[in-house]
N, C-alpha and C positions, 0 to 999 in steps of 0.2 A: 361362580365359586372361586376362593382363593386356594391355587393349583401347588404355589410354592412361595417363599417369600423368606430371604436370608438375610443375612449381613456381609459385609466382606468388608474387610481390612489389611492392606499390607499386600491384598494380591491374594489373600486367602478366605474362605469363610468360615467363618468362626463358630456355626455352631451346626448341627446335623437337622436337627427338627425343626420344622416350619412357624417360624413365629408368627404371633398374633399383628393386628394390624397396631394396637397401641401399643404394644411393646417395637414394631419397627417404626413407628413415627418417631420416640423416645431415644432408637441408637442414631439417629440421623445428626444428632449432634456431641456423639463422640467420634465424630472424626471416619474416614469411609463413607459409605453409602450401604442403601438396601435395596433391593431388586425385591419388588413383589409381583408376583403374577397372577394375573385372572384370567378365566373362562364362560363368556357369556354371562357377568354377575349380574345383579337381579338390582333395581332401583336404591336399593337400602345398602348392601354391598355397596356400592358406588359412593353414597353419596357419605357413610361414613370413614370410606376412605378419602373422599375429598375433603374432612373437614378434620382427618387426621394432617394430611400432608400439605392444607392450603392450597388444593388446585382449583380454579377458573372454574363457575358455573358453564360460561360457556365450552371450554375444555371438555367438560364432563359431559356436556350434552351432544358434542361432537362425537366422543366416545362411543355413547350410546346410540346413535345411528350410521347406517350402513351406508358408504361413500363409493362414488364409482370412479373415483380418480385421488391418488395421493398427495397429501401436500404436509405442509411443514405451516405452524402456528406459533409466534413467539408470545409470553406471556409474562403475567411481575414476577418478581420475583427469580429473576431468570428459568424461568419454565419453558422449556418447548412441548410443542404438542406433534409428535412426526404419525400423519397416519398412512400405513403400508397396505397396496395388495399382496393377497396371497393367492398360491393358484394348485392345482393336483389335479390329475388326469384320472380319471377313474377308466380304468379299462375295463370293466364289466360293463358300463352302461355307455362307454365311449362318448365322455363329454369332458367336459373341463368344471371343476369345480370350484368356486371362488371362496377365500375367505377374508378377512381384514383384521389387521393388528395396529393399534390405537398406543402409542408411548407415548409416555410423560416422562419428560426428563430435566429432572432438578437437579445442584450443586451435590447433591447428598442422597438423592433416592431415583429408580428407574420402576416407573408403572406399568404394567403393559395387560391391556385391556384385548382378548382375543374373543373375533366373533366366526363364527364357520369351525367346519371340519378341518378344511385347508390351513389350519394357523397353528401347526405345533411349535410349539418354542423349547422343548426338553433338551435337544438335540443342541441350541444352541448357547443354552447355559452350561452342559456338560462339559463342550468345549472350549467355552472362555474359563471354566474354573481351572481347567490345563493348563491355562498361559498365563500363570502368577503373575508375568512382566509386562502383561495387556492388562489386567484386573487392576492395576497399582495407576493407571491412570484415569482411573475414575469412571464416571456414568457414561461417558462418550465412547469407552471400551464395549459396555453393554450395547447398547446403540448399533457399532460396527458388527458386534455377534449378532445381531436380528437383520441388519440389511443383507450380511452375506450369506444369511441362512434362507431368506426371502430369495435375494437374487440366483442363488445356488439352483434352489426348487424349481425355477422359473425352467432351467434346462430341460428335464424329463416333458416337460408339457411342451417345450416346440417339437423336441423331436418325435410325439407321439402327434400332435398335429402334423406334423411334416406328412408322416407314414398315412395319415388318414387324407389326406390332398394328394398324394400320390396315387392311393389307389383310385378316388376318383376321376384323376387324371389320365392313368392308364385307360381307365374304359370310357373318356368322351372322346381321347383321339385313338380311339382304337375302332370308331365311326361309330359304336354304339351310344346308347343317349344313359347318361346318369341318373338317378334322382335328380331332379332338381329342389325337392325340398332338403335331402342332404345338403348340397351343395349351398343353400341360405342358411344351414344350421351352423355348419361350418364356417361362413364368411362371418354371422353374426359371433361367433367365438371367438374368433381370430379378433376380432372386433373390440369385444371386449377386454380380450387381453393385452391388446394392444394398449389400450386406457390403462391398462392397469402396469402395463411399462414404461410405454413414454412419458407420464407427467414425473415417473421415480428420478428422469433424469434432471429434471430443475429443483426437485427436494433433495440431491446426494450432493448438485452443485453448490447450494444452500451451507448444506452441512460439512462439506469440506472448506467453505469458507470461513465456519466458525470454527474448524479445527487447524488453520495453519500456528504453525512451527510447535505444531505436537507432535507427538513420536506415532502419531495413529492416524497422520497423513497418507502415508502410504498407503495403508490398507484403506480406507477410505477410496483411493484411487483406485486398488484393486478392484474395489468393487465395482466402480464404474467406468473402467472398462470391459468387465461381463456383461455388465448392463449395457452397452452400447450393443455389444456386439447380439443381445439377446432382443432389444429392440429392432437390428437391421434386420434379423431374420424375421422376427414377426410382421415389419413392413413390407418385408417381401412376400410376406406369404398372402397377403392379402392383395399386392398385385396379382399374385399368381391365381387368386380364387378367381379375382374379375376377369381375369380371361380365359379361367378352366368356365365361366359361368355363362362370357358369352359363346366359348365354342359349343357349350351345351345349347345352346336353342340354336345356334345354326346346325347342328346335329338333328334338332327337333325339325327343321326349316324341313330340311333335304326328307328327313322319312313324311313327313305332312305332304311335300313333292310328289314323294314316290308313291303314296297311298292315292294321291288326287288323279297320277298318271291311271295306274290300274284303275279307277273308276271311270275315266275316260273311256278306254280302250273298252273295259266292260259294256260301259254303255253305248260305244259305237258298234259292237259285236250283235249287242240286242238291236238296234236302228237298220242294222243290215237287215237282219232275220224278219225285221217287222214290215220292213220294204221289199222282202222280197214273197211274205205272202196277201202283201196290197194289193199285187194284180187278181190274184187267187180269190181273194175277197172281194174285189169287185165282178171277174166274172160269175161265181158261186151266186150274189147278190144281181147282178143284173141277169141271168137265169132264172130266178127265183122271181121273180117277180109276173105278174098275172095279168099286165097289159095289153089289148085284142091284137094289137100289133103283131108283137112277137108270136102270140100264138099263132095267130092265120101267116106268119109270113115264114117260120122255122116248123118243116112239113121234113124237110128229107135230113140224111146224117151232113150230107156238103153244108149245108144251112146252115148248120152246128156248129161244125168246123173251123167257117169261115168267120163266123161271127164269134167263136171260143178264141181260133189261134190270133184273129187279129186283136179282141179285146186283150190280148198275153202280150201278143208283140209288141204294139206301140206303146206299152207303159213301160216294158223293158229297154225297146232304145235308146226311150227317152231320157231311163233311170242310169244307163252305160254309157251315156253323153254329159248328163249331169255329173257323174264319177266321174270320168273323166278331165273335166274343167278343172272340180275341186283339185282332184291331183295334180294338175299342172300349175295354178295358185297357190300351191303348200309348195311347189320346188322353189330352191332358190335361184335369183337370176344371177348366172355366173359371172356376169360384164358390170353387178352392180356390186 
């Protein structure tokens, strides 16, 4: 849908209500320009706006699909095509939210094609209608009011990314173990939004090329120096995952460790107990048994005795001689 779409002249706009798309193709040639804006317009929208204002089949079709990286298209007519990310942090659902905004910008008319939640532009046309003495320079004025409302936005979202890397930072050197599917959600965000930073800095290069010894250099610069400094943090932050991500599996390593110890121990605990009613079970088992032998030859209790305690003893020697080895093979040699 068409959100808004004015005239402006002289640094002002001239009229209150929303003109039509042919009636703003029509002011384009007295003189000024016209700002129209869309909001995820519908095939038909589109393309009668492109055959009001002469834009680029391909232009239009760029428009209407969603890019994971920014770039800047020049076109006849002196047309460019500048496509922006946009980004919002939704703190309810704790993620980052992406949009894209699609300008077209002619000698006399500024298009801007918004797709997402993330892509308000209100905020940026109120603003430059304030500075009659930016508006007086034409569609390139518009332009700078959407990079620095774009680059602006960009702030709220690292440092709520920030705040959300910290705390799971806090708890994998705190020797506890993370999520780890947090921790890939994260990286893959930071990820994104990195795309949607760094390539803005060879399309603001771009465009302040084509704006030298204009009065809207400066501000152009302003922007990108924001922009610098909003991509060094987002690179950092994405070192900073990769190694909150590998301290989280060596966090994993060590309890994986400490779980395999306790089963050790557990099991050498039951090994003891099972060894030590091995004798028990064999005497019990060789008593039991119904061979003429034992019976004609175990008649009194000594009989018993001697064949009970010594079937006991010698499997215990044996077993307090075998310990013992083992233990002196687990010490370490002190000379080595």
């Amino acid at each position: 849908m068409i959100i808004d779409c004015a005239y402006y002249q002289d640094g002002r706009r001239q009229h209150v209500e929303t003109m039509s798309v042919g009636d703003a193709a029509a002011h384009c040639a007295k003189g000024g320009f016209v700002w129209l804006g869309m909001f995820d317009p519908s095939t038909e929208e589109l393309a009668e706006v492109s055959a009001s204002f002469g834009l680029h089949e391909l232009a239009v079709e760029d428009a209407q699909t969603f890019h994971l990286r920014p770039k800047v298209e020049p076109y006849e007519g002196d047309i460019r095509l500048v496509i922006l990310r946009t980004a919002r942090y939704d703190e309810e659902r704790e993620e980052v939210e992406f949009g894209e905004v699609s300008v077209f910008v002619g000698p006399a008319f500024v298009i801007t094609v918004r797709q997402g939640v993330a892509s308000d532009l209100h905020g940026a046309r109120i603003r430059l209608e304030q500075r009659p003495e930016l508006l007086e320079a034409g569609t390139n004025s518009v332009l700078w009011a959407i990079l620095d409302q774009v680059v602006d936005s960009y702030g709220p979202v690292v440092a709520e990314l920030e705040r959300d890397i910290e705390e799971v930072e806090r708890t994998v050197f705190a020797g506890a173990v993370a999520p780890t599917e947090r921790i890939y959600f994260l990286r893959r965000e930071v990820t994104d939004f990195y795309r949607a930073v760094h390539p803005l800095l060879a399309v603001l290069a771009t465009i302040e090329r084509g704006a030298r010894n204009t009065e809207l250099l400066p501000y152009f610069r302003d922007v990108h120096d924001h922009l610098v400094l909003v991509n060094e943090e987002v690179a950092a932050q994405r070192d900073l995952l990769a190694t909150v991500l590998e301290a989280n599996m060596a966090v994993i390593s060590v309890e994986q460790t400490k779980v395999s110890v306790r089963q050790n121990a557990t099991i050498e605990q039951l090994t003891i107990l099972a060894t030590v009613f091995l004798p028990l079970t064999f005497v019990t088992g060789f008593f039991g048994q119904n061979f003429a032998w034992l019976v004609d030859h175990i008649g009194a209790e000594w009989d018993f005795l001697a064949l009970g305690l010594g079937g006991l003893l010698v499997p215990c020697i044996a077993l307090l001689i075998w310990f013992r080895r083992q233990r002196a093979a687990r010490q370490p040699d002190p000379l080595g």
